[in-house]
N, C-alpha and C positions, 0 to 999 in steps of 0.2 A: 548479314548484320554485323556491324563492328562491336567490339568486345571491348573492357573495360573503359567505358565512356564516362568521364567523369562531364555532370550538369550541372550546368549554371543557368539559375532564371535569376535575371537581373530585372526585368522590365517591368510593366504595370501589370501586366496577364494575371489572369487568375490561373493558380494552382488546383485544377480539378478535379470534382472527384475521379480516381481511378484511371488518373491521367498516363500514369506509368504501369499500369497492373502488370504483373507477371515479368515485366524486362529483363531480363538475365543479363544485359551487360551495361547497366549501372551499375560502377563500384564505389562514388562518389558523386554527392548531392550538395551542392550549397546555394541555399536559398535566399538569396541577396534581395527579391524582387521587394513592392510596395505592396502587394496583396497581402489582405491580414491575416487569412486562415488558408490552410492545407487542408483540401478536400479529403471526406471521408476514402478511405483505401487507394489511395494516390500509390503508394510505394507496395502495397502489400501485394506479398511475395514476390520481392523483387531478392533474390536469394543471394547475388553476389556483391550486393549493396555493403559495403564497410563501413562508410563514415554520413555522417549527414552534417552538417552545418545550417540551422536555422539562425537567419536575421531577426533583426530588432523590432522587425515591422509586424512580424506576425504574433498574433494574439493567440491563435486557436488549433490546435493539431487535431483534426478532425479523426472520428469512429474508423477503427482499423486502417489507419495510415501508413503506420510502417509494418502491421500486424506479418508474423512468418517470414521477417525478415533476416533467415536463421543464421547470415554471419556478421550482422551488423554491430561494430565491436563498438564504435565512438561515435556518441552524439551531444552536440552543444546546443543548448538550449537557450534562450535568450533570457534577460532579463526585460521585461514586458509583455513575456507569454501568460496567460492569463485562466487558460481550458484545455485539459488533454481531457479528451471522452475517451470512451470505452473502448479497449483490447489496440488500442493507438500503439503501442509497441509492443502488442501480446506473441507470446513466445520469438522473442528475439532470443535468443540460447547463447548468443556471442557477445552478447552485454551485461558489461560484468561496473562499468564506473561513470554516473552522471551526476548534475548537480542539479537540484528542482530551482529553478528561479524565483526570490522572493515575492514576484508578481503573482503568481501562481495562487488560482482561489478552487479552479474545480480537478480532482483525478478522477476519472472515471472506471468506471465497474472494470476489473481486469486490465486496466490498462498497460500494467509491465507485467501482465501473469507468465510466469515462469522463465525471467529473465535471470543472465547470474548476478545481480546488483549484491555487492557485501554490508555497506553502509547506506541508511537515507536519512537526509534532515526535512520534515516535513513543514512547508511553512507557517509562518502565524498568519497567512491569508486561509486558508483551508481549514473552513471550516469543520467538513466530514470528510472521513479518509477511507480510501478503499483502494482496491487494482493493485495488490503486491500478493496476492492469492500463489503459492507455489512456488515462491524466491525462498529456494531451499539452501543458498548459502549464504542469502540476509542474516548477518546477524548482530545490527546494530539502529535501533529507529529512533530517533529522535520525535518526538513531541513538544511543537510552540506552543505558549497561551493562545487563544485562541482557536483551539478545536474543540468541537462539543461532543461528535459521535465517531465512534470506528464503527464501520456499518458490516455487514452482514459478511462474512468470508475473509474478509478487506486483508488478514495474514495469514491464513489459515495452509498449515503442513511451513512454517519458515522455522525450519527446524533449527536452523541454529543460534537464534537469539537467546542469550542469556537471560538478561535484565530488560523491565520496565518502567516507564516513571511518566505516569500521566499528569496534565497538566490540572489548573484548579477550574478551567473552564469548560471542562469535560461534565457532562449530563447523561449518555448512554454509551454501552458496550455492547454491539447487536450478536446475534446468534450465532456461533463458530467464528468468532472474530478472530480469535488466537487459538482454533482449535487444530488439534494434534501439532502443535509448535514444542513439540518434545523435548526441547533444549534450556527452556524458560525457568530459573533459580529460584525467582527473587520479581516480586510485585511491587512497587511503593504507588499508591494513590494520594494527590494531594486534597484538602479539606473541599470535596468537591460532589456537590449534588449527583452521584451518578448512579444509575442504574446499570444494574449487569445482566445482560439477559441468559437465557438456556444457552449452554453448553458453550458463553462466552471463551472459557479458557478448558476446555471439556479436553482430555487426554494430551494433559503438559507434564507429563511423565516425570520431569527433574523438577517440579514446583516442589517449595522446601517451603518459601518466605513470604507472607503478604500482610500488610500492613488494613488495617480498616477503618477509617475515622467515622467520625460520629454522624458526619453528613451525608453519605452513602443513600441514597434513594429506597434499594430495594436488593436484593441478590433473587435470582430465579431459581427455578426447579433444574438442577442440573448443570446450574454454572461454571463449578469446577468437577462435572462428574471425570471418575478414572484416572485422576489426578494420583501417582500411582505411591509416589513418593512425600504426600501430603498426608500427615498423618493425624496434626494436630493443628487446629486453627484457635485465636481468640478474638472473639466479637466485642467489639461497647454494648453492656447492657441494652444499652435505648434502642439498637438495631434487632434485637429479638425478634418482634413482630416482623419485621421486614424482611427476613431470609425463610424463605422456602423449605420448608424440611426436609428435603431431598435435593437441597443445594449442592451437598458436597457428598454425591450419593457411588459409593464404590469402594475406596480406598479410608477416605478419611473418618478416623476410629473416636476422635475426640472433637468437637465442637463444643468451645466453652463462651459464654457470655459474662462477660464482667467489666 
């Protein structure tokens, strides 16, 4: 078997599923062809993979594509890509810097889990954001108009995030969204219909600052429980009825409404 092969599909072929599974001597992949999508687990664990370059043409990086691709340091993304599904770069360990393409509408469940990415800008096509579960040295996310929910784990243990600042088109904050993200300051929410469900921000150990406006949906039972360094919160009167009594249930000694 020859070693360090670097690939090139230029042609019309389809990229299939699972076309390369396991190859050990691709170190370089550039996807030049007309096929729109990259079959589910095409690349995964192809271990000595380094670089990918994806073309213009493709829309869709299919379900664990590059998944376990654990030296994979540099990949380009296109502007026209459109769909990463799920664990599509999950535990790549050697990527540490990429840029989402403004085309870009869906991430899927884990899709960079536990990759080293520092910064992401998430676009204003993505609607729901999820797949950064375990990027523990994430510690910058950006938020476009245009997102409504972070769904269920979607940052959960990204320990080194500072600061947040949601947009006004935001409506939910699912279960362990930003749980144990231990490095979290400072919250700003803008004037926006959201719900925050159980144990959304549940053990953010540096939370100090959140902000709550008046249009807030609902807080749940446990939303910020074990918040450890959260001591004191103030609500707008009119949200009373709407937070859980055991919203901020652990640490937090003062809940005032006014």
């Amino acid at each position: 078997m020859k070693e360090n092969i670097e690939l090139y599909i230029v042609d019309d072929g389809q990229i299939g599923a699972g076309a390369c599974y396991k190859n050990q001597s691709i170190t370089k992949v550039h996807l030049d062809s007309s096929a729109t999508e990259i079959g589910a687990s095409t690349f995964y664990l192809c271990k000595n993979l380094k670089e990918a370059y994806i073309g213009s043409s493709i829309t869709k990086i299919g379900k664990e594509a590059f998944r376990d691709c654990e030296n994979l340091e540099k990949v380009s993304l296109n502007e026209g890509l459109v769909d990463i599904e799920a664990e599509a770069f999950y535990s790549c360990r050697a990527l540490k810097d990429f840029t989402l393409p403004k085309t870009l509408k869906t991430i899927g469940d884990d899709a960079f889990y536990w990759t080293l990415i520092k910064e992401v800008e998430i676009p204003a096509g993505v609607e729901r954001v999820n797949g950064f579960k375990q990027c523990t040295e994430l510690s910058k996310v950006v938020f476009n108009e245009g997102l409504t929910v972070v769904e269920e784990g979607a940052f959960w243990n990204c320990r080194q995030i500072k600061e947040l600042s949601f947009p006004k088109t935001l409506t939910e904050i699912q279960y362990s969204a930003f749980g144990d993200c231990m490095g979290i300051e400072k919250i700003t929410f803008a004037d926006s219909a959201t719900l925050i469900k159980e144990n959304a921000f549940g053990t953010c150990n540096s939370l100090t600052t959140i902000n709550f406006p008046e249009t807030l949906v609902g807080i749940e039972f446990g939303a910020f429980t074990s918040c450890s360094s959260l001591e004191k919160v103030t609500i707008p009167k009119s949200l009373e009825s709407k937070v859980d009594a055991n919203a901020f249930d652990g640490y937090c000694t003062e809940v005032e409404y006014k």
